[in-house]
PDB file of N, CA, C and O in Angstrom, chain B, residues numbered from 101:
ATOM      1  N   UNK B 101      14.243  -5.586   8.510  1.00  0.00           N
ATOM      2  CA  UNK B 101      13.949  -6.821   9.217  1.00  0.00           C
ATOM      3  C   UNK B 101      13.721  -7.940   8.201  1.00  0.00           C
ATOM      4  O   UNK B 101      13.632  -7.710   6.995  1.00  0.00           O
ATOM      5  N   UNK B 102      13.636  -9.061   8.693  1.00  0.00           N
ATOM      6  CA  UNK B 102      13.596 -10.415   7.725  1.00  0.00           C
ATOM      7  C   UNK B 102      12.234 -10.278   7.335  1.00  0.00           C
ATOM      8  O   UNK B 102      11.436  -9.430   7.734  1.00  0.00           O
ATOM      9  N   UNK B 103      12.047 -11.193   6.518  1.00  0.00           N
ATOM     10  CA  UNK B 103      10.800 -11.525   6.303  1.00  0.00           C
ATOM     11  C   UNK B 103       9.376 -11.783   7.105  1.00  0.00           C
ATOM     12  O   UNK B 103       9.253 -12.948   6.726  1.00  0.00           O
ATOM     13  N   UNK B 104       8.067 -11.540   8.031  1.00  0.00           N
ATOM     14  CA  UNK B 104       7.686 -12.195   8.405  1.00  0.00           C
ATOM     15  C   UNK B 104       7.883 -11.342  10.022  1.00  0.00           C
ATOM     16  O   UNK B 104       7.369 -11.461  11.134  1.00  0.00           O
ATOM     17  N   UNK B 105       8.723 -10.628   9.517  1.00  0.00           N
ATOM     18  CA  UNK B 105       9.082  -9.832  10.950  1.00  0.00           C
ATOM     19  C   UNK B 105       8.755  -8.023  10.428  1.00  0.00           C
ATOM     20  O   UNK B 105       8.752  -7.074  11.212  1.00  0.00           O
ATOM     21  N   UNK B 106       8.556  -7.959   9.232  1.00  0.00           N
ATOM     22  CA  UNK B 106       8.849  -6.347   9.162  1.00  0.00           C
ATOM     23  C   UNK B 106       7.588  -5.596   9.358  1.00  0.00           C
ATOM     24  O   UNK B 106       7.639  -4.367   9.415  1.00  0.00           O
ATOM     25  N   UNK B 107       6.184  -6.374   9.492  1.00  0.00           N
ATOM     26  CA  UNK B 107       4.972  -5.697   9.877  1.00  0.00           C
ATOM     27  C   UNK B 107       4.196  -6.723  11.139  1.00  0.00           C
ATOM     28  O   UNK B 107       4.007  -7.931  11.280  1.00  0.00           O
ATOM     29  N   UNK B 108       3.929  -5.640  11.818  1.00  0.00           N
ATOM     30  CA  UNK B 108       3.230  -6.089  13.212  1.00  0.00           C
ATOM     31  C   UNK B 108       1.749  -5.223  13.449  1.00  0.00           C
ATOM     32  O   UNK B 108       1.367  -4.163  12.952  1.00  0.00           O
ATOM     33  N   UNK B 109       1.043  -6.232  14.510  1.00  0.00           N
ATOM     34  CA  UNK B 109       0.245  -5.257  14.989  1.00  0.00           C
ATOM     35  C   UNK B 109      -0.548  -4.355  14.217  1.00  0.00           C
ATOM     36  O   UNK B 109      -0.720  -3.154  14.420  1.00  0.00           O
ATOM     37  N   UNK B 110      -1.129  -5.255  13.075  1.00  0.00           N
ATOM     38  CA  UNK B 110      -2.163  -4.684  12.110  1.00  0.00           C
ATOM     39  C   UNK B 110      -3.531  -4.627  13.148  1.00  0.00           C
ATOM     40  O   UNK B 110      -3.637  -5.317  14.162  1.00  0.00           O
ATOM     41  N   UNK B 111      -4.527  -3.667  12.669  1.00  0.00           N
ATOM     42  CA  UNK B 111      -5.369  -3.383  13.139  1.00  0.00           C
ATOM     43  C   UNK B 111      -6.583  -2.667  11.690  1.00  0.00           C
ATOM     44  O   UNK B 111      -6.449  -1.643  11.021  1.00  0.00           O
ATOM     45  N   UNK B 112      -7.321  -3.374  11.668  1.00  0.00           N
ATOM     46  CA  UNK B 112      -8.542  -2.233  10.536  1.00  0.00           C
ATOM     47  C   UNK B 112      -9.083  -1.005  10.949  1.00  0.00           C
ATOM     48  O   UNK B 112     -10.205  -0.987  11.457  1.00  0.00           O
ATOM     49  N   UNK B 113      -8.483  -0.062  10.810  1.00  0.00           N
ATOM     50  CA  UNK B 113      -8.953   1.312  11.147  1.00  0.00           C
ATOM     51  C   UNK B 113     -10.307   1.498  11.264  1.00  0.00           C
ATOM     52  O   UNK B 113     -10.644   2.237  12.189  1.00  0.00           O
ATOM     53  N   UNK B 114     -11.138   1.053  10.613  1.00  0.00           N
ATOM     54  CA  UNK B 114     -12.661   1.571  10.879  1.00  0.00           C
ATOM     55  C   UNK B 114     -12.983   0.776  11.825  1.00  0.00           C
ATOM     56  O   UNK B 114     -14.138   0.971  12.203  1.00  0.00           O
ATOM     57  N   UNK B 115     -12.438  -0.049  12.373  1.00  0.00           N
ATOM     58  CA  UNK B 115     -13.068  -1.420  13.407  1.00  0.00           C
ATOM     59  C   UNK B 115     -12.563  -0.782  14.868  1.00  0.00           C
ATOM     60  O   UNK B 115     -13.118  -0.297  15.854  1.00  0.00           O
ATOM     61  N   UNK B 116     -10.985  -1.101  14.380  1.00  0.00           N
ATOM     62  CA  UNK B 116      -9.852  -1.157  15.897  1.00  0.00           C
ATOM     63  C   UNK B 116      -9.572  -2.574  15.894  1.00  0.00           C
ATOM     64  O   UNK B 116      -8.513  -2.869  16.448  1.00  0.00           O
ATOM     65  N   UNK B 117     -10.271  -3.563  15.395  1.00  0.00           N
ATOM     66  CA  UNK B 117     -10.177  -5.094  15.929  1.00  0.00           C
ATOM     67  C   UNK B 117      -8.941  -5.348  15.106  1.00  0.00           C
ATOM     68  O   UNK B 117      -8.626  -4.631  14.156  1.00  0.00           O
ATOM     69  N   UNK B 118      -8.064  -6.681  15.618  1.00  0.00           N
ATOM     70  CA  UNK B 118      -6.830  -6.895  15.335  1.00  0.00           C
ATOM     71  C   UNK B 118      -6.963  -7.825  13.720  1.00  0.00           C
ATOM     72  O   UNK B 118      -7.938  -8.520  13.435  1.00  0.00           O
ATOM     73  N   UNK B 119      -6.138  -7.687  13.109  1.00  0.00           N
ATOM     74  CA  UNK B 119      -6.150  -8.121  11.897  1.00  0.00           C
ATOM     75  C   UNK B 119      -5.978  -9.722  12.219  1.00  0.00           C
ATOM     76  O   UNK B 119      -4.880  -9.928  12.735  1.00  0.00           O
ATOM     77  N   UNK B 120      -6.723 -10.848  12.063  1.00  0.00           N
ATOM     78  CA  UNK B 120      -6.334 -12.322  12.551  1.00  0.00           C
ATOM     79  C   UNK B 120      -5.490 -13.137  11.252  1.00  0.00           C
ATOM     80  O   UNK B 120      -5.971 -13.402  10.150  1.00  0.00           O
ATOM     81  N   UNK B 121      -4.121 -13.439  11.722  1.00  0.00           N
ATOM     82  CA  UNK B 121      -3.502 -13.994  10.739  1.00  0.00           C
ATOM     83  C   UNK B 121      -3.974 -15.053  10.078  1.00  0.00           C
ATOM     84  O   UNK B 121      -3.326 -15.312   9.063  1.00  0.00           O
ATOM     85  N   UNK B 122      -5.156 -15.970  10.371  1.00  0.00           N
ATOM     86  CA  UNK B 122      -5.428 -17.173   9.654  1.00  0.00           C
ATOM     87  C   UNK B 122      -6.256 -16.500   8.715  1.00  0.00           C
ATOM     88  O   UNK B 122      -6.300 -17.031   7.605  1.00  0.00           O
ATOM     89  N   UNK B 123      -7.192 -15.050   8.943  1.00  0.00           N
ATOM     90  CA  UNK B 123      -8.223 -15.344   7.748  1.00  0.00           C
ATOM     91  C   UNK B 123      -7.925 -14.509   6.864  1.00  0.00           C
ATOM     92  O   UNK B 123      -7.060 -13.659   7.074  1.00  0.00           O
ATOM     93  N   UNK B 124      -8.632 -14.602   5.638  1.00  0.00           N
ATOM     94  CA  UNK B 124      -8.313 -14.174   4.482  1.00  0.00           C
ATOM     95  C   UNK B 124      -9.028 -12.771   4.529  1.00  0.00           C
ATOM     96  O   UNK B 124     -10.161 -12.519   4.940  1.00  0.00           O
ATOM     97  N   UNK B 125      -8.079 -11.920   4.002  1.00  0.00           N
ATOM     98  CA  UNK B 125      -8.944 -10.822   3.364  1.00  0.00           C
ATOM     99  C   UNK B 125      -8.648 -10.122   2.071  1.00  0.00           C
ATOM    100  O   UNK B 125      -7.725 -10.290   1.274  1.00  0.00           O
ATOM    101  N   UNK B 126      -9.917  -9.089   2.061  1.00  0.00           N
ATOM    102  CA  UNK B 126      -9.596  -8.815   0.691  1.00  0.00           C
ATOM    103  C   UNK B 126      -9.440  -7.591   0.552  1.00  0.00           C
ATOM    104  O   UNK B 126     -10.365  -6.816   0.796  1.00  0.00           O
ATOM    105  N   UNK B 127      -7.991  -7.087   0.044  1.00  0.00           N
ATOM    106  CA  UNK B 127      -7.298  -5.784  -0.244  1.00  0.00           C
ATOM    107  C   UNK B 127      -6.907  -5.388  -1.493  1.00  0.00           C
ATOM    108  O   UNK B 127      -6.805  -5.870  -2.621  1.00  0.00           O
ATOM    109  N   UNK B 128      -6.709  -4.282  -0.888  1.00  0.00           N
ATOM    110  CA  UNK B 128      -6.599  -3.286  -2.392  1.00  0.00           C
ATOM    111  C   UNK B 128      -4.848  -2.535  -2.841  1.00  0.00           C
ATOM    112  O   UNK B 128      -4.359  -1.786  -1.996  1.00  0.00           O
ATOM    113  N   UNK B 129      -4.204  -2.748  -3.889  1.00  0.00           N
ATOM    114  CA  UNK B 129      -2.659  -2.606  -3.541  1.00  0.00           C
ATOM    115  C   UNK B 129      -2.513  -1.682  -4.571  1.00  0.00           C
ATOM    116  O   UNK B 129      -3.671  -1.278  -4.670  1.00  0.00           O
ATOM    117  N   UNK B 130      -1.938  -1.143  -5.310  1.00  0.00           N
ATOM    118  CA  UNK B 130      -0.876   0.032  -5.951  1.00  0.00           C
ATOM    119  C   UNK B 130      -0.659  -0.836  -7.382  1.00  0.00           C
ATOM    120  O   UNK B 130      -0.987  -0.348  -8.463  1.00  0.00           O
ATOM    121  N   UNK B 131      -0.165  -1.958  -7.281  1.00  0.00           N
ATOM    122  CA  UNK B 131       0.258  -2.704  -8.728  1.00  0.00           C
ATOM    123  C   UNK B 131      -0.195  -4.115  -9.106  1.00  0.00           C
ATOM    124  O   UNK B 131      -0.761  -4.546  -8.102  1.00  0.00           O
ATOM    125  N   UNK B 132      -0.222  -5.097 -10.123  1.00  0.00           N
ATOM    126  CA  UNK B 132      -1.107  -6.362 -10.207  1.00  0.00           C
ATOM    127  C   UNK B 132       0.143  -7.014 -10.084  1.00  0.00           C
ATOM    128  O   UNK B 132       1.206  -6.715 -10.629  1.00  0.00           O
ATOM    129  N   UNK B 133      -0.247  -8.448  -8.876  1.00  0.00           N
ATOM    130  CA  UNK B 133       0.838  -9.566  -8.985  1.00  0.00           C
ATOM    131  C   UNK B 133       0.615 -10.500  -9.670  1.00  0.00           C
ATOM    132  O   UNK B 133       1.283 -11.531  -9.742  1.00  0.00           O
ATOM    133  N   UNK B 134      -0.255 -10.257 -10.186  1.00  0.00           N
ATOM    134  CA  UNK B 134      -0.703 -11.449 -11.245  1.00  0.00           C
ATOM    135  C   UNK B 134       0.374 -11.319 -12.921  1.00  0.00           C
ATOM    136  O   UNK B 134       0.532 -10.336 -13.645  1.00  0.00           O
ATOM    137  N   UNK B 135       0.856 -12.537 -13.040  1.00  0.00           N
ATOM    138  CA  UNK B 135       1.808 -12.663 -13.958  1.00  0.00           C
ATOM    139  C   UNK B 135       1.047 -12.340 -15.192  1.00  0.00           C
ATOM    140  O   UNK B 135      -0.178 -12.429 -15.118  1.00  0.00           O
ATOM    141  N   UNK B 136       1.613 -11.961 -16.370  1.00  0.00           N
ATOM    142  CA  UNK B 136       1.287 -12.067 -17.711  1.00  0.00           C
ATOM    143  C   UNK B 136       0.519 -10.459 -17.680  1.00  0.00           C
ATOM    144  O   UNK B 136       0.038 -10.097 -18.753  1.00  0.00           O
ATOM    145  N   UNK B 137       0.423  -9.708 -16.740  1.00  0.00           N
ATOM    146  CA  UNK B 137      -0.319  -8.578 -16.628  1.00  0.00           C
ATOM    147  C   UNK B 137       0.017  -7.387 -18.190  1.00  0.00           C
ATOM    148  O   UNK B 137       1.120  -7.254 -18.721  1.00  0.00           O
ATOM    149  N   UNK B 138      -0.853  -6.911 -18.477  1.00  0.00           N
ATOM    150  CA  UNK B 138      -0.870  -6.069 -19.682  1.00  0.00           C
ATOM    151  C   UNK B 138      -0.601  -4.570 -18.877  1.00  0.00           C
ATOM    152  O   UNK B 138      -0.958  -4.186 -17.763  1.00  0.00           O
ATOM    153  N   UNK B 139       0.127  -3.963 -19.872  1.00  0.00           N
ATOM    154  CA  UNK B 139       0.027  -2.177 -19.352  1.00  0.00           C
ATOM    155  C   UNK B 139       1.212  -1.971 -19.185  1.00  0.00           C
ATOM    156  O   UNK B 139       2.077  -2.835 -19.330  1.00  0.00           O
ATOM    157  N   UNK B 140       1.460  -0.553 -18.790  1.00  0.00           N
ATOM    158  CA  UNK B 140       3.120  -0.462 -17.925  1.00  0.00           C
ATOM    159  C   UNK B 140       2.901  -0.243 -16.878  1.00  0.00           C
ATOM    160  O   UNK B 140       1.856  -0.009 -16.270  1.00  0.00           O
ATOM    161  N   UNK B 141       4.196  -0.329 -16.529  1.00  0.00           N
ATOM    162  CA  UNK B 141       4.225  -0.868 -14.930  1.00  0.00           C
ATOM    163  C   UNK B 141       3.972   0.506 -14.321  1.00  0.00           C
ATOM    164  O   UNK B 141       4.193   1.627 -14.780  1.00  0.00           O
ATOM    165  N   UNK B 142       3.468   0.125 -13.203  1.00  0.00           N
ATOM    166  CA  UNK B 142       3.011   1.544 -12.361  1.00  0.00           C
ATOM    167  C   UNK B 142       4.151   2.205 -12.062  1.00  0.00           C
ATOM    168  O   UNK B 142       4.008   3.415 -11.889  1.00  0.00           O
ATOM    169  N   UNK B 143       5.120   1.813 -11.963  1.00  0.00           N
ATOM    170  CA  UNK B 143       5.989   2.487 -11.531  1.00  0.00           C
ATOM    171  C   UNK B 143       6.738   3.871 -12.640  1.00  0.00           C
ATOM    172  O   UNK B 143       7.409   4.830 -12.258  1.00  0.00           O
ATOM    173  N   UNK B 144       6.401   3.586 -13.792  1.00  0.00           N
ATOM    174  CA  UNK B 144       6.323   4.653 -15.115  1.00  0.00           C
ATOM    175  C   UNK B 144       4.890   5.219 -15.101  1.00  0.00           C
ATOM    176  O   UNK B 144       5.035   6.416 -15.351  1.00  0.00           O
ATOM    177  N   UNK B 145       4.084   5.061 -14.998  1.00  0.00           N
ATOM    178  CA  UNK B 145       2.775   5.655 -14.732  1.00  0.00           C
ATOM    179  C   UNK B 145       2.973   6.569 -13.906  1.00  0.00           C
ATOM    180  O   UNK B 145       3.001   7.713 -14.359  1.00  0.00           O
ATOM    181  N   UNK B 146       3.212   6.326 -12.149  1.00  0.00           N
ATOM    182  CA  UNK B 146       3.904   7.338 -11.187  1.00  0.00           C
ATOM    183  C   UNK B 146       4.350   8.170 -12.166  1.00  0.00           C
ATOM    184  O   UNK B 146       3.596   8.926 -12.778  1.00  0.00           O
ATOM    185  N   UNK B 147       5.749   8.072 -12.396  1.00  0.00           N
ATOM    186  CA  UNK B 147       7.059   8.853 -12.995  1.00  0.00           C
ATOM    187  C   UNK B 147       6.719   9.933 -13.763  1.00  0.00           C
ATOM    188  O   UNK B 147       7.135  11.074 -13.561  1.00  0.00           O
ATOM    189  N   UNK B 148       5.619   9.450 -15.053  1.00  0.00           N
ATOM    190  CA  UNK B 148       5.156  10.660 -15.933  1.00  0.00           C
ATOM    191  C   UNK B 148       3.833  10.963 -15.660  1.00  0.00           C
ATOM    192  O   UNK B 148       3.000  11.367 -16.472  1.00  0.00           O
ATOM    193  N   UNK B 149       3.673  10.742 -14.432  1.00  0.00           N
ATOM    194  CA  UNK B 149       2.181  11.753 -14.034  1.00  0.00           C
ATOM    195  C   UNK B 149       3.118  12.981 -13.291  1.00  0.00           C
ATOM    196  O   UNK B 149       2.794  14.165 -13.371  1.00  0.00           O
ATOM    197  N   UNK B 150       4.353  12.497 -12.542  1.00  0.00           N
ATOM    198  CA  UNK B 150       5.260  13.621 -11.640  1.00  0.00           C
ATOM    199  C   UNK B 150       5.454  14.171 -12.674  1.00  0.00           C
ATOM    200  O   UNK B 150       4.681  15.111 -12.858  1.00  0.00           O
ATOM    201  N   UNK B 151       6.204  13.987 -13.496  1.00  0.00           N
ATOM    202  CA  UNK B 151       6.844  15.287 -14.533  1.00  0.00           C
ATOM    203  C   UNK B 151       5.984  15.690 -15.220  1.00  0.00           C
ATOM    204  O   UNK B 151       6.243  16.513 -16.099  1.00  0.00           O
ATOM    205  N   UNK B 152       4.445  15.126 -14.972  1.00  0.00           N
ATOM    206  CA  UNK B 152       3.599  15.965 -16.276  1.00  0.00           C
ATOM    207  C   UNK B 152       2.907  17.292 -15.106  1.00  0.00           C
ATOM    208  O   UNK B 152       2.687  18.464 -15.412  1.00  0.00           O
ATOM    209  N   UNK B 153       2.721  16.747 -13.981  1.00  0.00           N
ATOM    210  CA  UNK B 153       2.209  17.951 -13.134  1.00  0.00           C
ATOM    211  C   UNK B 153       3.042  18.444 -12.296  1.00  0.00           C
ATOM    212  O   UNK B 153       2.548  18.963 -11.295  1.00  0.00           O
ATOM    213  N   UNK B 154       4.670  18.438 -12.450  1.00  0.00           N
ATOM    214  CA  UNK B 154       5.471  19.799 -11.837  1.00  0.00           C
ATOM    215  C   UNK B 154       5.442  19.487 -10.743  1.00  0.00           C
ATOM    216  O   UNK B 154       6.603  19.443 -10.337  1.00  0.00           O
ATOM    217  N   UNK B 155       4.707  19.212  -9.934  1.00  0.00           N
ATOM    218  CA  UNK B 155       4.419  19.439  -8.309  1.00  0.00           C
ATOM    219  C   UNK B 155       3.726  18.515  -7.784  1.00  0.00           C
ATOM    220  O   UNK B 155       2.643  18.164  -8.252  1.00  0.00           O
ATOM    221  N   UNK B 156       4.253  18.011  -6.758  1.00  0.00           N
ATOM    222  CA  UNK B 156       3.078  16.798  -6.401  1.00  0.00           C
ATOM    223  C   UNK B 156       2.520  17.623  -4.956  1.00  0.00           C
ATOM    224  O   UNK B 156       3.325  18.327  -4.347  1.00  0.00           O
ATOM    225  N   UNK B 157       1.349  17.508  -4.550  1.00  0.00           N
ATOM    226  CA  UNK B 157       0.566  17.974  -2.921  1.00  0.00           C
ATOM    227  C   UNK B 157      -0.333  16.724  -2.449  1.00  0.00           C
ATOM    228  O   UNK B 157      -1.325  16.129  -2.869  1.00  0.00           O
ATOM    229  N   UNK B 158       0.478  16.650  -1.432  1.00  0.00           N
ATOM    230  CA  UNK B 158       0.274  15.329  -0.703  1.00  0.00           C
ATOM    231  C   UNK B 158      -1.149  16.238   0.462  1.00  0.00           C
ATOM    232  O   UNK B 158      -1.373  17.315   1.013  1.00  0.00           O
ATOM    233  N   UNK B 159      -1.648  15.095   0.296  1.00  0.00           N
ATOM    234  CA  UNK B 159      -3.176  15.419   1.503  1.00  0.00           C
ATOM    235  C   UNK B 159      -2.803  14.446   2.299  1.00  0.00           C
ATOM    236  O   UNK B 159      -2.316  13.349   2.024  1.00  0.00           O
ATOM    237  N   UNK B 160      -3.147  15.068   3.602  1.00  0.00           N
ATOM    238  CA  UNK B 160      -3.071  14.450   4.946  1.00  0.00           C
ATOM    239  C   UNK B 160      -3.982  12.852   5.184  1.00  0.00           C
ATOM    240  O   UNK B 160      -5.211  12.807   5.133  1.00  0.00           O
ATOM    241  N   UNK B 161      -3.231  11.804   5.404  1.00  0.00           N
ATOM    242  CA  UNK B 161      -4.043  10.771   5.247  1.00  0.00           C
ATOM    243  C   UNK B 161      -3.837   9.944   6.382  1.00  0.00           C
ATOM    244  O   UNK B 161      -2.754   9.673   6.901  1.00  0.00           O
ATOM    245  N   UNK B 162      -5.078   9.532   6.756  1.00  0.00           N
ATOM    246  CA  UNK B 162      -5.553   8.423   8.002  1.00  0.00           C
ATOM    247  C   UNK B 162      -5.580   7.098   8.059  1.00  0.00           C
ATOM    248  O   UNK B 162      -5.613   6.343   9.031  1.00  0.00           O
ATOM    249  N   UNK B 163      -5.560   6.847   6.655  1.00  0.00           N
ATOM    250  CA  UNK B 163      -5.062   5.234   6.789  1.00  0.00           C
ATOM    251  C   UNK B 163      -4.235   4.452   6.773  1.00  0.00           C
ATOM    252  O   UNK B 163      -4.448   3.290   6.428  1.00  0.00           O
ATOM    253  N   UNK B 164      -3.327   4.801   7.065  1.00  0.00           N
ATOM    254  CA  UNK B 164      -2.244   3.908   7.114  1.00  0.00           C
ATOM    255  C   UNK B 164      -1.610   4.554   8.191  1.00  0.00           C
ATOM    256  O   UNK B 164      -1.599   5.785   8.211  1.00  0.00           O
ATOM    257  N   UNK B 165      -0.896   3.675   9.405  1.00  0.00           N
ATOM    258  CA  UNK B 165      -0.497   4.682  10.557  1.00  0.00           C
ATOM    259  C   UNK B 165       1.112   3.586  10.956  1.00  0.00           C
ATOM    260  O   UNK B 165       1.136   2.439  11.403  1.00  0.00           O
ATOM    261  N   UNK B 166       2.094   4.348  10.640  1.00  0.00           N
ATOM    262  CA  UNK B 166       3.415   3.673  10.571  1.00  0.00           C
ATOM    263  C   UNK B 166       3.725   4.176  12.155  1.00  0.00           C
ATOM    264  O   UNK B 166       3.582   5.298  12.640  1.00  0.00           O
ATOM    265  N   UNK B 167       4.242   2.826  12.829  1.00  0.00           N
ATOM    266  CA  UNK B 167       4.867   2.953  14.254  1.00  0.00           C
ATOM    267  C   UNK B 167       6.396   2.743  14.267  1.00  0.00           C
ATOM    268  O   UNK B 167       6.761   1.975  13.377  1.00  0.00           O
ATOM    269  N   UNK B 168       7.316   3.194  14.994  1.00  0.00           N
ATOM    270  CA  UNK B 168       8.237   2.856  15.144  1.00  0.00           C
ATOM    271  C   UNK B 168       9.478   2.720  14.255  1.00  0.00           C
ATOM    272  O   UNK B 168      10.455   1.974  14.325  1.00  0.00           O
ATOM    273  N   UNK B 169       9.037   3.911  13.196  1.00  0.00           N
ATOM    274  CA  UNK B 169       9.574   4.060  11.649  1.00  0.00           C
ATOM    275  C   UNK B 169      10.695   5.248  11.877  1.00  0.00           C
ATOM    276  O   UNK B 169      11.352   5.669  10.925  1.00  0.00           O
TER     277      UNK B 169
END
């Protein structure tokens, strides 16, 4: 989907109340968008944590709940 269209119908799991598009909040993400960032990129971090432990085991998780996927 386009932009602006590909997530709907957010909700905060510990609440139920609807996520309100005007206000701000504050989240937690996987990689820094902040320019000039030091380190390597997570995405090599991933890569050689997989090949250093052989096997990945995924645990059953509740937060994030994909509809219509």
């Amino acid at each position: 989907a386009t932009i602006g269209q590909r997530i709907s119908d957010l909700t905060l799991l510990r609440t139920g109340k609807a996520i309100e598009p005007g206000k701000e909040y504050t989240v937690g993400g996987w990689a820094s968008i902040n320019e000039n960032t030091e380190g390597p990129a997570i995405w090599d971090l991933v890569s050689d944590h997989i090949v250093e432990q052989k096997e990945v085991r995924l645990s059953k998780s509740n937060t994030v709940q994909i509809k219509g996927a």
